[in-house]
C-alpha positions in Angstrom: 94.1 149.8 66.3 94.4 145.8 65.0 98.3 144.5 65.8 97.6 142.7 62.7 96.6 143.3 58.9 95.1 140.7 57.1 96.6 139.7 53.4 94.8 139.0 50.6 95.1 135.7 50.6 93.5 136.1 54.6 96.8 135.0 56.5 97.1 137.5 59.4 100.4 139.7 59.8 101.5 142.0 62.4 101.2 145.6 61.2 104.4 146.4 62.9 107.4 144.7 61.9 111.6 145.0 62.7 113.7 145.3 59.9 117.4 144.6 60.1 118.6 145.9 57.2 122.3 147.2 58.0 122.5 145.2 61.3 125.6 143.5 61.4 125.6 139.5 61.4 127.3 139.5 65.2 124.6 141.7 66.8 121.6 140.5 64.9 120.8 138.0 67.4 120.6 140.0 69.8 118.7 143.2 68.8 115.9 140.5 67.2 115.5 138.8 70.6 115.1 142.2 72.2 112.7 143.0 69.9 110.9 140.0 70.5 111.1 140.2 74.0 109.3 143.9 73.7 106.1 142.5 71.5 107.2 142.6 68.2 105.9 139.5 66.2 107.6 140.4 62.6 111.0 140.5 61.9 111.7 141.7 58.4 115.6 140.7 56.4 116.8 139.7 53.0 119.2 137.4 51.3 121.2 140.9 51.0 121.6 142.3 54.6 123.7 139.2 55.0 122.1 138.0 58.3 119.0 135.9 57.5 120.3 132.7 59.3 121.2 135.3 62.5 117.6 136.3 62.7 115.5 133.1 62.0 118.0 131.5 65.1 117.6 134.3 67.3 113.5 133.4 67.0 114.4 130.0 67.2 116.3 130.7 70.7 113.3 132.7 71.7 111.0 130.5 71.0 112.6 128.1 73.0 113.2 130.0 76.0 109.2 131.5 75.9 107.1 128.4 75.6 103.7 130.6 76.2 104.9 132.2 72.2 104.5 129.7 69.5 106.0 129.4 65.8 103.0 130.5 64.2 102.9 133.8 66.3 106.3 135.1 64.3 106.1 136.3 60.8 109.1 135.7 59.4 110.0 137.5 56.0 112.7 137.1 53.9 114.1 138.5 50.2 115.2 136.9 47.0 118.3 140.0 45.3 118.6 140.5 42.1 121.5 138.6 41.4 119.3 135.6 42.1 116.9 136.6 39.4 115.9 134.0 36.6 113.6 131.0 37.0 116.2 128.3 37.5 119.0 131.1 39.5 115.8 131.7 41.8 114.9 128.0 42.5 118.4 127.5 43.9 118.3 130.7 45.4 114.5 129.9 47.3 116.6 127.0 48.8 119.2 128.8 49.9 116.8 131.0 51.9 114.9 128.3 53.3 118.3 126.6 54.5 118.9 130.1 56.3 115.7 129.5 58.1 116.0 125.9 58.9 116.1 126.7 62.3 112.2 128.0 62.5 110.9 125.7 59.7 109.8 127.6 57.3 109.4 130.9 55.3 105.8 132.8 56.1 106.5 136.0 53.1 109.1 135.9 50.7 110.1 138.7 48.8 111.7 139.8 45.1 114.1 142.7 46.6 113.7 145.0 43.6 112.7 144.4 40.1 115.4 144.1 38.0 116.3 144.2 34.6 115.3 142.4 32.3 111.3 141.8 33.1 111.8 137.9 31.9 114.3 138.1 34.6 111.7 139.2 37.2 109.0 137.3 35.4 110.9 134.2 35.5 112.1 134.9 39.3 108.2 135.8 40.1 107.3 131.9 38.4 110.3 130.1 40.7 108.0 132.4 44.1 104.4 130.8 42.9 106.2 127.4 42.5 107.3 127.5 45.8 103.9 128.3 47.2 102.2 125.6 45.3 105.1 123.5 47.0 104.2 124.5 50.0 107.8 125.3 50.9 106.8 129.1 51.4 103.7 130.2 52.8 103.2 133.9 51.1 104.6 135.4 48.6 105.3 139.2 47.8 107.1 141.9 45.7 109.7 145.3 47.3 110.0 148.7 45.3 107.7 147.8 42.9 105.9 150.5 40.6 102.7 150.3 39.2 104.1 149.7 35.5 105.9 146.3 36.9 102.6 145.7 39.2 100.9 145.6 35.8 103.1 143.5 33.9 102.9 140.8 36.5 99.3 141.0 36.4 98.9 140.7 32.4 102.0 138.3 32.6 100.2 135.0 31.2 101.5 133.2 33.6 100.9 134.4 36.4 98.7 132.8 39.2 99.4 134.0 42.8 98.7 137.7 43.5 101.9 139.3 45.4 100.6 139.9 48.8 102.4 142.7 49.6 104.5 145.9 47.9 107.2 146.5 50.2 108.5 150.4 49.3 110.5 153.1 51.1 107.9 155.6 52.2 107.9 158.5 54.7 105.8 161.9 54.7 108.2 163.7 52.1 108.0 160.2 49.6 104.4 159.3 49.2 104.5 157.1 46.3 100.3 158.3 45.7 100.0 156.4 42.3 101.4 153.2 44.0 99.6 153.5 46.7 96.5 154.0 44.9 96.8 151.4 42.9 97.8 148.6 45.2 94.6 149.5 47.7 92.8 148.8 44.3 94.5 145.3 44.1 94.4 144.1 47.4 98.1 144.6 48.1 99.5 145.8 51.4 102.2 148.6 51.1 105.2 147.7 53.6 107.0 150.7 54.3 111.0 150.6 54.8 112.6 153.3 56.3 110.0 154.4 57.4 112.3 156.6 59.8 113.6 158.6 56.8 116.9 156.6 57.4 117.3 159.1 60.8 118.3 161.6 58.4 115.0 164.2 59.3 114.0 163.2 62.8 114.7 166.5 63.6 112.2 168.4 61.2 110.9 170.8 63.2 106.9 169.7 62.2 108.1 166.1 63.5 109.4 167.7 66.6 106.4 170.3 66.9 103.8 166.9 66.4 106.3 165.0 69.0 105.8 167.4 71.3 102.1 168.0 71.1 101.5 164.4 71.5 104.1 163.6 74.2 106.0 161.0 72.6 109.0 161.4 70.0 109.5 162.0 66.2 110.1 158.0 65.1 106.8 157.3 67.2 105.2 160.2 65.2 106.3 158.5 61.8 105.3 155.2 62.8 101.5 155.6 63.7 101.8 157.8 60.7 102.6 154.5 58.7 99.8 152.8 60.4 96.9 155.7 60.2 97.6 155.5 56.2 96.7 151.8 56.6 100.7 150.6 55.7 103.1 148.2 57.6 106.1 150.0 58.8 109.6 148.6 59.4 111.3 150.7 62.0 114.8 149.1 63.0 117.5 150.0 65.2 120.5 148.7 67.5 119.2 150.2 70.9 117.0 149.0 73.5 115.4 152.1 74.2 114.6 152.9 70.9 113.5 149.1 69.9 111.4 149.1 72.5 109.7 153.1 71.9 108.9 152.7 68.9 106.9 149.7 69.8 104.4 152.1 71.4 102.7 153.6 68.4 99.9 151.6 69.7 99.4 153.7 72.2 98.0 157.0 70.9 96.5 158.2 68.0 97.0 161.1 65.4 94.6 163.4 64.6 93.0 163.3 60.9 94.1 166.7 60.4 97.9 165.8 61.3 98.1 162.4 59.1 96.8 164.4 56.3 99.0 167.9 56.4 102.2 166.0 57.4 104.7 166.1 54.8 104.5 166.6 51.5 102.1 164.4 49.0 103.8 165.9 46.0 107.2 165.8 46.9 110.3 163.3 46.3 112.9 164.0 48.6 116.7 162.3 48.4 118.9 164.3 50.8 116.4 163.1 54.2 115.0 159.7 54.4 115.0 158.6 50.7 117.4 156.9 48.7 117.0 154.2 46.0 114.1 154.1 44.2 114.1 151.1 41.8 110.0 152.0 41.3 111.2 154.5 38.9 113.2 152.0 37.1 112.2 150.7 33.2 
């Protein structure tokens, strides 16, 4: 299997990335250079996990100290919240972000965290994204829990210009989003899955454990070639070595057809293990 997907737009992106979502600011530094030091090439934050500046430095610091790994070898994504939502409220906010990332230069995939109310709110954030790529302050551009029905109103939105290179949305076996799924492959969009280790909540379902076992590696590594069999980017994250450095090795086996197909549920949504928000629902 390819480490790398390529966009619509044909930039190249690692199909595995590290998300740091809950990581606190003081330890970011570190778990991103471990993960960098075990072959992960994409490190995944946002505006609200309050440690974008921790994570573009920690590449910077790794970049310096491994001179044989260049700039463009990391893909370096980042999110715009809500509360920055708005044309103008999104320009300043755009500049905030790339300020966080001074330290590496610039901003390969940005993101619009969720789409919030109201759609000229979105619309008008989505405009202030397509700016900066015609900038050339930001090199792709993206959207995060996005439904179909807000897919389509950017699309018949008459301004818009840039196609969203990517859907980034919480999916696992037990949330399979089908209809988003379906209708990005249509569009050319890659889905990014986040938590895509249902949170921690269900490592312990005993089909996980039954497929971990059969396949000699452990439940997370089960769920993340899962991700990539389906064709999706996962975003595993987590504070320990061990574990940042496992779940690197979905690479190294393969799942059956049969066992991508029968885990899970296709029909089913649900919130106690591994799901949570789901702003793809909202109006």
């Amino acid at each position: 299997m390819s480490q790398t997907y390529t966009l619509n737009n044909g930039t190249k992106i690692p199909s595995i990335g590290f998300g740091v979502w809950k990581t606190p600011p003081n330890i970011t530094d570190t778990v991103v250079e471990l993960a960098l030091g075990f072959g992960y090439r994409h490190i995944d934050t946002a505006k609200a996990y309050e440690n974008e500046k921790e994570a573009a430095d920690a590449i910077a610091k790794f970049l310096k100290e491994n001179k044989d790994v260049s700039r463009e070898d990391i893909f370096y994504t980042t999110k715009i919240f809500t509360d920055d939502f708005g044309h103008e409220k999104t320009k300043k906010a755009i500049e905030k972000a790339l300020e966080a990332a001074s330290s590496i230069g610039y901003i390969d995939l940005l993101l619009l965290h969720a789409p919030e109310r109201p759609a000229t709110a979105r619309l008008g954030a989505y405009k202030a994204l397509q700016e900066a790529v015609e900038e050339g302050k930001v090199k792709n551009i993206g959207v995060s829990n996005y439904g179909v029905s807000h897919l389509k109103e950017l699309f018949e939105w008459p301004e818009f210009k840039i196609k969203p290179v990517v859907n980034q949305i919480q999916i696992n076996p037990w949330l399979q989003h089908n209809d988003i799924v379906d209708y990005c492959a249509k569009n050319d969009i890659l889905i990014e899955s986040y938590s895509p280790l249902l949170r921690g909540d269900g490592l312990n379902k005993p089909e996980l454990v039954d497929l971990a076992k059969k396949y000699k590696v452990d439940s997370a590594q089960i769920l993340i070639r899962w991700n990539l069999q389906k064709g999706y980017l996962p975003l595993p994250k987590s504070a320990t070595a061990s574990r940042i450095k496992s779940n690197f090795t979905a690479y190294d086996f393969e799942l059956s057809q049969e066992d991508v197909d029968t885990l899970g549920d296709k029909n089913a949504y649900e919130l106690a293990e591994g799901t949570a928000w789901d702003p793809t629902k909202w109006d």
